[in-house]
DRENDO-1510 file (C-alpha; in Angstrom, 1 decimal, always signed):
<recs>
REC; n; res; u; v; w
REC; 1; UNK; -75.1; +90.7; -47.6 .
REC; 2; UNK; -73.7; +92.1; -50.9 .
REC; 3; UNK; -70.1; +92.1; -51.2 .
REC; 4; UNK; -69.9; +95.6; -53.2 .
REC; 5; UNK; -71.4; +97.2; -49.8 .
REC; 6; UNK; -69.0; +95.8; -47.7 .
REC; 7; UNK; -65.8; +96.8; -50.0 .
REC; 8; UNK; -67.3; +99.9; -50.1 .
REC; 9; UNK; -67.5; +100.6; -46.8 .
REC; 10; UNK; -64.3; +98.8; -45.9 .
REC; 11; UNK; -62.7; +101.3; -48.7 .
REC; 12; UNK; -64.7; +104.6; -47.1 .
REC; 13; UNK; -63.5; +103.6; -43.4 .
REC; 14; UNK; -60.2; +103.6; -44.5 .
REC; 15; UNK; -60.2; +106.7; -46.6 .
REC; 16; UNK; -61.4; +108.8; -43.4 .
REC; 17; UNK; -58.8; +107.3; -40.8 .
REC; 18; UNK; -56.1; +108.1; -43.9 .
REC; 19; UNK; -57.6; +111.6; -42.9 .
REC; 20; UNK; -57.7; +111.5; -39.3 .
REC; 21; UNK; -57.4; +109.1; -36.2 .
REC; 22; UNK; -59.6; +105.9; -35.8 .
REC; 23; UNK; -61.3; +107.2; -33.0 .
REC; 24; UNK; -62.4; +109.7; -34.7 .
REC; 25; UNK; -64.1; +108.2; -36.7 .
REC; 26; UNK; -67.7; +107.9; -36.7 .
REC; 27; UNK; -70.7; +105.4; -38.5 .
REC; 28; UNK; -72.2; +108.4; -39.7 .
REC; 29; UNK; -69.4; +109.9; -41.9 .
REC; 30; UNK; -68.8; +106.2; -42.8 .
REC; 31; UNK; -72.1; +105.9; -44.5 .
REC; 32; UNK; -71.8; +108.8; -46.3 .
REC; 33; UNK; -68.6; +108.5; -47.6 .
REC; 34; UNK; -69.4; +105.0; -48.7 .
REC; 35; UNK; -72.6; +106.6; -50.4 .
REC; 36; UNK; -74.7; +104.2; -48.7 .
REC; 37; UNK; -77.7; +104.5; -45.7 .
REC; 38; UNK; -76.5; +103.8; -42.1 .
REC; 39; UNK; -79.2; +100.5; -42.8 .
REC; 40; UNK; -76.6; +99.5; -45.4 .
REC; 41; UNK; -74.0; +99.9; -43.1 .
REC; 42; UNK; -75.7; +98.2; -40.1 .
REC; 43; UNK; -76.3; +95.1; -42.5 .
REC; 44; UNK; -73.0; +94.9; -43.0 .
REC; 45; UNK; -71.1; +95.3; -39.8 .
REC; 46; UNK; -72.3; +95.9; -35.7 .
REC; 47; UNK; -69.0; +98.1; -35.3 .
REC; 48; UNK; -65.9; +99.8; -36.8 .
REC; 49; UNK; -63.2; +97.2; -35.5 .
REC; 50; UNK; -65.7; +94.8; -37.7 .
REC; 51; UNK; -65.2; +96.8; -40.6 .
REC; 52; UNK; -61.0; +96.4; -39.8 .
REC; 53; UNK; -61.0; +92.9; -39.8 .
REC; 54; UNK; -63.1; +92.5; -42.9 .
REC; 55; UNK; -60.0; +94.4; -44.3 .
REC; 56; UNK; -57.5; +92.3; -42.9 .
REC; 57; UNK; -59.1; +88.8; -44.3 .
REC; 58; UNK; -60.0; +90.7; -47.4 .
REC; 59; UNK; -56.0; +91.5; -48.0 .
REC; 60; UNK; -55.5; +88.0; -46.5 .
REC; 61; UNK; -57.5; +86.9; -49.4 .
REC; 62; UNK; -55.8; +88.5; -52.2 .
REC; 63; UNK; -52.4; +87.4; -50.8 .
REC; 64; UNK; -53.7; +83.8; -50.3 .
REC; 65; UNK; -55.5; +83.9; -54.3 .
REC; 66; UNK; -51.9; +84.3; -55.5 .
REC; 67; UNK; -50.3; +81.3; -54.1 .
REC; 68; UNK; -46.9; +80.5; -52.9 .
REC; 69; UNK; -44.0; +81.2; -56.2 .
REC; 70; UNK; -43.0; +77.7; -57.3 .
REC; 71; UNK; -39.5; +78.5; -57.8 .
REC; 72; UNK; -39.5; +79.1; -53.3 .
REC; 73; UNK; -41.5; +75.8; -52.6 .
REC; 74; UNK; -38.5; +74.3; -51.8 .
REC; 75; UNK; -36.6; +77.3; -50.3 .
REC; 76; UNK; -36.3; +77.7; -46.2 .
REC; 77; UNK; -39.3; +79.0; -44.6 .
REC; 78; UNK; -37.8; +82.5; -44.0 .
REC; 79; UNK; -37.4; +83.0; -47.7 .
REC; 80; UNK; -40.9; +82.1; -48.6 .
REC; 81; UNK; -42.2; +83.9; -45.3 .
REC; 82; UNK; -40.1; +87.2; -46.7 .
REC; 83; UNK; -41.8; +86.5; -50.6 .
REC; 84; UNK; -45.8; +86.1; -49.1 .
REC; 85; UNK; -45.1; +89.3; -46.9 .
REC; 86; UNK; -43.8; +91.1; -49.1 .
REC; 87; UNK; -46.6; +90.6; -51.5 .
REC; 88; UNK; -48.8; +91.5; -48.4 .
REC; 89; UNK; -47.4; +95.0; -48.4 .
REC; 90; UNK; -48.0; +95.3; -51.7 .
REC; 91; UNK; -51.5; +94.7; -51.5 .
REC; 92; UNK; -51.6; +97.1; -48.7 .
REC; 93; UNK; -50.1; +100.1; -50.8 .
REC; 94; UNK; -53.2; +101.8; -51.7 .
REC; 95; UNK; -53.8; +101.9; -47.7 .
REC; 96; UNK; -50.7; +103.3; -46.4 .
REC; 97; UNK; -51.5; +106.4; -45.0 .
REC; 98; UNK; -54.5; +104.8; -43.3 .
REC; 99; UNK; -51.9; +101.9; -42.0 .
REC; 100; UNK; -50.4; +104.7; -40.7 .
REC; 101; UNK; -52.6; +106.7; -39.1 .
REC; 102; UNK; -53.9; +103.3; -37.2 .
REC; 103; UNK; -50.4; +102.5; -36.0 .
REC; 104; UNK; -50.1; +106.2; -34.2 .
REC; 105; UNK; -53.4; +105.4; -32.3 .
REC; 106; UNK; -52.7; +102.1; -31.5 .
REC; 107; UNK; -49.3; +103.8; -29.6 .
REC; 108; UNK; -51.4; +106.0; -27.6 .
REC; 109; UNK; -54.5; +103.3; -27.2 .
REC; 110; UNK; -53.9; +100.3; -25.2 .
REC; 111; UNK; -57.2; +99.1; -25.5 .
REC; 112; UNK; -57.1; +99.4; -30.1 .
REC; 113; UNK; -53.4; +98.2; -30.0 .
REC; 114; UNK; -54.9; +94.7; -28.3 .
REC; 115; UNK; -58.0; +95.1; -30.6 .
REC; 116; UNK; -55.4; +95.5; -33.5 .
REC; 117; UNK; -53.3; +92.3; -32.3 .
REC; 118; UNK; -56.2; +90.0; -32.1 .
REC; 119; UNK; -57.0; +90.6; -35.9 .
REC; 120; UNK; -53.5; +90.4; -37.0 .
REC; 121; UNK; -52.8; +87.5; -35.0 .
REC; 122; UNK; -55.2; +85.8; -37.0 .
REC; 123; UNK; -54.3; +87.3; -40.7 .
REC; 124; UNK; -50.3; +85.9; -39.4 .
REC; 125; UNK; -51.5; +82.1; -39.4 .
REC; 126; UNK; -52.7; +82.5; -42.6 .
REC; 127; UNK; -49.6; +83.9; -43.7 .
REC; 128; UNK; -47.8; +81.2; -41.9 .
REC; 129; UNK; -50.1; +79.0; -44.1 .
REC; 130; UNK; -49.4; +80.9; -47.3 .
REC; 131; UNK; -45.4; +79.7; -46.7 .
REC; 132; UNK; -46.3; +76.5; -46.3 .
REC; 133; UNK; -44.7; +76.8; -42.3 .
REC; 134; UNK; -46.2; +74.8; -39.7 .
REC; 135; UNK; -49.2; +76.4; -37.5 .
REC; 136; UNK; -50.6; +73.7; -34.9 .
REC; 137; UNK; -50.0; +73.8; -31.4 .
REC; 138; UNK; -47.8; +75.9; -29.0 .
REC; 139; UNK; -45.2; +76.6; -31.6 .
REC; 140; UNK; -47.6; +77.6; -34.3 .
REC; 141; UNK; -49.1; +79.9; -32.0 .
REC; 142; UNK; -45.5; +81.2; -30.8 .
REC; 143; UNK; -44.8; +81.6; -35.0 .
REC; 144; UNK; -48.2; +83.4; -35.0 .
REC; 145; UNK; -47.0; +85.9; -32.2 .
REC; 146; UNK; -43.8; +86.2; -33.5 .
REC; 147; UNK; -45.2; +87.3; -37.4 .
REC; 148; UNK; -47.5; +89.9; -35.5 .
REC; 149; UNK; -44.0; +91.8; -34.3 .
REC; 150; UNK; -42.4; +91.1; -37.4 .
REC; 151; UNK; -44.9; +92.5; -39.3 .
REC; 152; UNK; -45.3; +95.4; -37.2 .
REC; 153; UNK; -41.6; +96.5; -37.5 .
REC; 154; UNK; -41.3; +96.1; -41.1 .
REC; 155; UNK; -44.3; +98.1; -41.7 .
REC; 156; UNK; -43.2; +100.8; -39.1 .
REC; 157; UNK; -40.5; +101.2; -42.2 .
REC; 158; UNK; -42.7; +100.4; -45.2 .
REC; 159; UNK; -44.9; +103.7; -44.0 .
REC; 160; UNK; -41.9; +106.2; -44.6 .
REC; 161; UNK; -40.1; +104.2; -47.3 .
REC; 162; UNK; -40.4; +106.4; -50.5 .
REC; 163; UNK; -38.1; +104.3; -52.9 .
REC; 164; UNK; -40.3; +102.7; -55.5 .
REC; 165; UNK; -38.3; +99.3; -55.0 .
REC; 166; UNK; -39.1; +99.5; -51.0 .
REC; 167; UNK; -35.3; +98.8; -50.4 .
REC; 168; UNK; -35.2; +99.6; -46.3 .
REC; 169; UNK; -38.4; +98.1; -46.2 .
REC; 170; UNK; -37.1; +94.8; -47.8 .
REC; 171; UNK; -33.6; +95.2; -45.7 .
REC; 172; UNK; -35.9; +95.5; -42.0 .
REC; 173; UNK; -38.1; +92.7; -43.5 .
REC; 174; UNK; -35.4; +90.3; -43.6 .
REC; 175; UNK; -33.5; +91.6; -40.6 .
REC; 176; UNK; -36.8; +90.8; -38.5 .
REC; 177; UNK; -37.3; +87.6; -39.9 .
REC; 178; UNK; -33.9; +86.5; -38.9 .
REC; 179; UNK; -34.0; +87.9; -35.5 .
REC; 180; UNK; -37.2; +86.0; -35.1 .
REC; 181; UNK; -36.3; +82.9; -36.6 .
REC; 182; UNK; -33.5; +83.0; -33.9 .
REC; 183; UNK; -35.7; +83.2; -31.2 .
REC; 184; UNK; -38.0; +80.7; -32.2 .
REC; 185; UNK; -35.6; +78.4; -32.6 .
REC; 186; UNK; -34.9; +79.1; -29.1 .
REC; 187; UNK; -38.2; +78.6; -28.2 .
REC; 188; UNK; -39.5; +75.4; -30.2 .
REC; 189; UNK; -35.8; +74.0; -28.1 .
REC; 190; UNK; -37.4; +74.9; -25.3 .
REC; 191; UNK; -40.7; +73.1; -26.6 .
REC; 192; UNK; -38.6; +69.6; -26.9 .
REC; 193; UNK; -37.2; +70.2; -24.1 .
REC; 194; UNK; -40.4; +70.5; -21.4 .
REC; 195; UNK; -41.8; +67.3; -22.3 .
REC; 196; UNK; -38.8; +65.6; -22.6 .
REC; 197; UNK; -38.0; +66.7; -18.9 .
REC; 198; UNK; -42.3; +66.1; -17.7 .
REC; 199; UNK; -42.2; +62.9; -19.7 .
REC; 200; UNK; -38.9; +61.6; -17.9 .
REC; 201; UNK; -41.2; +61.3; -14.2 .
REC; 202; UNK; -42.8; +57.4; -14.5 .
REC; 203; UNK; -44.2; +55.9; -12.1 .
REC; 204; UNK; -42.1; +52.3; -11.4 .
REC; 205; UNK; -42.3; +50.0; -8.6 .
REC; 206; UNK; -39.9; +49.5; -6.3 .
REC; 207; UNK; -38.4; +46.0; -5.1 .
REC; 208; UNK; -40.7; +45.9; -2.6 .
REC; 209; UNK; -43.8; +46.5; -5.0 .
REC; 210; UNK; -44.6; +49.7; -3.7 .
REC; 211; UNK; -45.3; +53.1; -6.5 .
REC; 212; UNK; -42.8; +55.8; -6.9 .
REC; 213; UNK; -42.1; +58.4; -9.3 .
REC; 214; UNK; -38.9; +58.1; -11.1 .
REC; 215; UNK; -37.4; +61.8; -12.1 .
</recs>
């Protein structure tokens, strides 16, 4: 496995579905516009939804090599959430049209738009990660979910935003994360709350020795 194959195919996929839709798409043309043999390409990956989450960990990776800005480490989560994203998107700038292009199939494509959520889901915890926010258990995996949609909407902006500082892109960034923050807040509530009210049945004996469960 030789790295240099793989970026070059990862960089050929994307170059054709900047051209046309995913499904479109095929191993063959792949190949050749990586300059390679379909061996090479076989090597490499079994399939093209392979080849789309090499991309995703391979931008996960250069967001991750940069680490979080000292100056945020001890700002609120949404602030260093809103910095590590926004250096996503940056690393995704060369790919936009491509970004694009995979976000109108996924609309008409039930099946790729689940696809599409599995690998972002995972590239979210490790943007979770990058902030330094919490990603165990049921509430990490709710913060997970919830990056996923805020991602989504902000680059449903970031696609059309022609201003060179990606103002409405920064603006529906931060909108997002606040609106999610808010419901997650809701929701890790609701997290206390469950076991507190599970946890409160205990089995205690009665005067007469007998088992009951206390509410």
């Amino acid at each position: 496995m030789t790295d240099g194959n793989r970026d070059r195919i990862i960089d050929a996929f994307l170059a054709l579905v900047a051209e046309k839709p995913v499904e479109k798409v095929g191993v063959a043309e792949i190949a050749e516009r990586a300059a390679l043999t379909l061996v090479d390409l076989r090597r490499e990956f079994g399939t093209t939804m392979e080849i789309l989450a090499a991309f995703s960990a391979r931008t996960d990776e250069k967001v991750l090599a940069e680490g979080l800005d000292a100056e945020l480490a001890e700002a609120p989560a949404r602030e260093r959430l809103f910095d590590v994203l926004m250096r996503r998107i940056e690393v995704l700038k060369p790919h936009r049209e491509a970004i694009r292009s995979l976000a109108r199939s996924a609309r008409l494509d039930p099946p790729l738009a689940l696809a599409l959520n599995g690998i972002a889901l995972r590239s979210a915890g490790w943007m979770l990660a990058a902030a330094k926010v919490e990603t165990g258990g049921l509430q990490g995996c709710a913060r997970a979910q919830g990056l996923v949609y805020v991602m989504a909407r902000a680059y449903r902006v970031w696609v059309d935003d022609e201003d060179a500082g990606l103002a409405r892109t920064m603006a529906a960034l931060d909108r997002e994360l606040a609106n999610g923050e808010r419901a997650l807040n809701l929701f890790d509530g609701l997290c206390r709350f469950v076991p507190r009210f599970g946890g409160g049945r205990r089995r205690r004996r009665t005067e007469s020795g007998d088992e009951t469960i206390a509410a």
